[in-house]
C-alpha positions in Angstrom: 183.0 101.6 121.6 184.2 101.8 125.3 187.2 103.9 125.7 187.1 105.3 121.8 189.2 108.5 122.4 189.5 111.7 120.3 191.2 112.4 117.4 195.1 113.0 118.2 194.9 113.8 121.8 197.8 116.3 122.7 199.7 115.6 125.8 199.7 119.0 128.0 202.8 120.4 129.5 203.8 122.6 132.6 202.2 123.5 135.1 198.4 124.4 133.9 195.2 123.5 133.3 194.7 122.3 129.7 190.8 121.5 128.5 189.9 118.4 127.0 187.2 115.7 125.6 187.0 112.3 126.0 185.2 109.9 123.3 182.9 107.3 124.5 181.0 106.4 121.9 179.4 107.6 118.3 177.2 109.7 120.8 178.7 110.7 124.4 181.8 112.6 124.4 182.9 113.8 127.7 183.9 117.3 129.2 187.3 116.8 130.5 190.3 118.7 132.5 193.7 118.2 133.0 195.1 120.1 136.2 199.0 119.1 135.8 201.9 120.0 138.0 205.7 121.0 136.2 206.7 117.4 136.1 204.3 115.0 137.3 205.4 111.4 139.0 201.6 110.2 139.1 198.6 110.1 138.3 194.8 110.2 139.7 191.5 110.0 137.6 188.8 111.9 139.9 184.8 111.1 140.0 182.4 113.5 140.6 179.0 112.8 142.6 176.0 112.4 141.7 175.0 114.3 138.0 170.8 115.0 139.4 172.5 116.5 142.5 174.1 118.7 141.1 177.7 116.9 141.2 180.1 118.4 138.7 183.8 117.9 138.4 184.5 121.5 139.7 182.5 120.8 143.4 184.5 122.4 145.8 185.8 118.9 147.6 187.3 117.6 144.4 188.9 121.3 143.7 190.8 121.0 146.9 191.7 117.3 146.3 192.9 118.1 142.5 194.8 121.4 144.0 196.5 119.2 147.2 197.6 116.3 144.3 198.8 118.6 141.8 201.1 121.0 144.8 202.3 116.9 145.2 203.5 116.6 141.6 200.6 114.4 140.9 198.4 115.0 137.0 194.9 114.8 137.8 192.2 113.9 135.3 188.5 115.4 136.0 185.7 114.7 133.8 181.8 115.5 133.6 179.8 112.1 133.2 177.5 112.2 130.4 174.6 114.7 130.3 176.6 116.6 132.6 177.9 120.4 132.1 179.0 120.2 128.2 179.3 116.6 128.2 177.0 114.8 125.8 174.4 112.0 126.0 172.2 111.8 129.0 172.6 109.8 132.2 171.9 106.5 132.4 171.4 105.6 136.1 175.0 104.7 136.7 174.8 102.0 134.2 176.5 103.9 130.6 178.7 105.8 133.8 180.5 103.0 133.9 181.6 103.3 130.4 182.5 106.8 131.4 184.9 106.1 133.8 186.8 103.1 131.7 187.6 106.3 128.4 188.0 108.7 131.4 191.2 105.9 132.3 192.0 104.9 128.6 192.7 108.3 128.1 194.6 109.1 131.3 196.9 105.8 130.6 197.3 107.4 126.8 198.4 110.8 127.6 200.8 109.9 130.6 201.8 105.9 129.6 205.1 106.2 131.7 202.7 107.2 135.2 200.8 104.8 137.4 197.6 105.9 137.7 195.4 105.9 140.8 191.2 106.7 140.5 189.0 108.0 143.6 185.4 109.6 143.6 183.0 111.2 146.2 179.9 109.3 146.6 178.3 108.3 143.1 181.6 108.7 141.6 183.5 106.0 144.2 180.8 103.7 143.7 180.8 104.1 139.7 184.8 103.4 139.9 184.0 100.8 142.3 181.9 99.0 139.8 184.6 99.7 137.1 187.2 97.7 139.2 184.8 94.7 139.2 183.8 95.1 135.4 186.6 95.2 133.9 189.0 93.6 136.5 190.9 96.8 137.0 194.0 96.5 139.4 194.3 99.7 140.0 194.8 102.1 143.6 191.5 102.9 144.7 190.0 105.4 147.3 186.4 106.0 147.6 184.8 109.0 149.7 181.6 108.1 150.7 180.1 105.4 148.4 176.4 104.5 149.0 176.4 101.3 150.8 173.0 99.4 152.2 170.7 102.1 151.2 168.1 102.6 148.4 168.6 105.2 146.2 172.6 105.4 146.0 174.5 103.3 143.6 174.6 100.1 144.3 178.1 98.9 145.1 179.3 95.4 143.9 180.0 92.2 145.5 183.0 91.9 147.3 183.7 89.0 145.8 184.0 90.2 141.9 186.4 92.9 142.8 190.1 92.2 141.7 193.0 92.0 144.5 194.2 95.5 144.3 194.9 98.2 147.0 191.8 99.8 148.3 190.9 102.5 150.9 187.0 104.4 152.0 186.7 107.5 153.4 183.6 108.5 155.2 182.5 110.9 158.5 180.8 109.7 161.3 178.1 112.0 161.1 177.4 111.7 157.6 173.6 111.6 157.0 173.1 110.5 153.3 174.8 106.6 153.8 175.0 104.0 157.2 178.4 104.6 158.2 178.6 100.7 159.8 177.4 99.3 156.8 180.4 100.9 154.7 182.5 99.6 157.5 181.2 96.5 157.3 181.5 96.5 153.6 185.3 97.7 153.4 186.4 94.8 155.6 184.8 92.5 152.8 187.0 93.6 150.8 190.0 93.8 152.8 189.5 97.8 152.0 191.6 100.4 154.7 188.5 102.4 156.1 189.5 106.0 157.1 186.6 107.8 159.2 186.7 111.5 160.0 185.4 112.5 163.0 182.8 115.6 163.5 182.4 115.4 159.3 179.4 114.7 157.3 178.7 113.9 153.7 180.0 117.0 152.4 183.4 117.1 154.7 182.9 121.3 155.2 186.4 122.7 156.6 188.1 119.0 155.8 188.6 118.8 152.6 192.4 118.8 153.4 191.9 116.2 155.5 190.1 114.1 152.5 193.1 115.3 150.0 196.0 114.0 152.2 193.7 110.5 153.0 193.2 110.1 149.0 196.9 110.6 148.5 198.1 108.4 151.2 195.5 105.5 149.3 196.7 106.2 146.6 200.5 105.8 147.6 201.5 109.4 146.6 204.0 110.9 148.8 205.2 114.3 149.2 207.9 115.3 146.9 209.2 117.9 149.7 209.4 114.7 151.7 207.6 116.5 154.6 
């Protein structure tokens, strides 16, 4: 069943990295990490891109965005989408990914009940949580980093108009050569979506990914503890 979690799931503490699964069904379990600061305030389930692509939940633009979140006492959940890394089952076009991302945020909401938590992804992953929001009605913050939008062979994002009210940003660069930059533009005013674009950056946002971190924390309504 959707969002079936592990046996007795501990709750990590301090400042660490702390390994973990994440139960989906009688047949997919997940690869998981938790990077957490000392004492976190919030919380942010991350998405990785596309699993035949090669997207993992260590590729280097969601390592920076994990490390920027945690130095801003935020816990941040990572997980490999089935048939990915050591997660089980095999992928399922996006589809059974969906299921993946509602345990990923069962579990998140479980381990930490007192923090709010946020979810963002890069490309498949954004779209995926995108589709989650619309599924299951989910309320929560939202960024996405360069979802497919308008273009045949990237996931399929959903109607506007079956997304719940809920605060929403997109990140994209203007030169980014996998997804029609107007047509995401286009699309985030349909949903009354903030639309962050980076100049000079591409898909892959090479030498910004600390650009990208502060964007998803500022979508997400994180703040700097230092109060810089």
């Amino acid at each position: 069943m959707t969002g079936e979690q592990a046996p007795g799931p501990l709750r990590p503490a301090g400042q660490s990295i702390s390994r973990s699964q994440i139960r989906v069904s009688a047949t997919v379990e997940l690869e998981a990490r938790w990077d957490l600061p000392d004492s976190p305030t919030a919380g942010v389930v991350l998405c990785h891109p596309h699993p035949l692509r090669r997207g993992t939940m260590t590729v280097p633009l969601l390592d920076s965005i994990t490390s920027f979140l945690v130095s801003w006492s935020t816990a941040v959940l990572r997980f490999n989408f089935r048939g990915v890394g050591r997660s089980t089952g095999i992928h399922d076009e996006g589809l059974g990914e969906i299921d993946d991302v509602a345990a990923a945020m069962d579990q998140a909401a479980a381990t930490f009940p007192e923090l709010e938590f946020g979810i963002a992804g890069w490309s498949f992953g954004a779209a995926t949580a995108l589709r989650w929001q619309a599924r299951d009605r989910s309320e929560h913050d939202y960024v996405g980093i360069a979802p497919g939008a308008g273009r045949a062979g990237h996931q399929q994002l959903p109607d506007p108009g079956s997304l719940p009210p809920a605060s929403r940003m997109f990140i994209v660069g203007d030169r980014d050569q996998l997804i029609p930059v107007d047509d995401l533009v286009a699309y985030a005013a349909e949903c009354g979506a903030r639309m962050e674009i980076i100049a000079g950056s591409d898909h892959f946002f090479y030498s910004r990914e600390q650009t990208v971190a502060g964007l998803v924390a500022a979508g997400l309504g994180i703040e700097d503890p230092a109060g810089a």
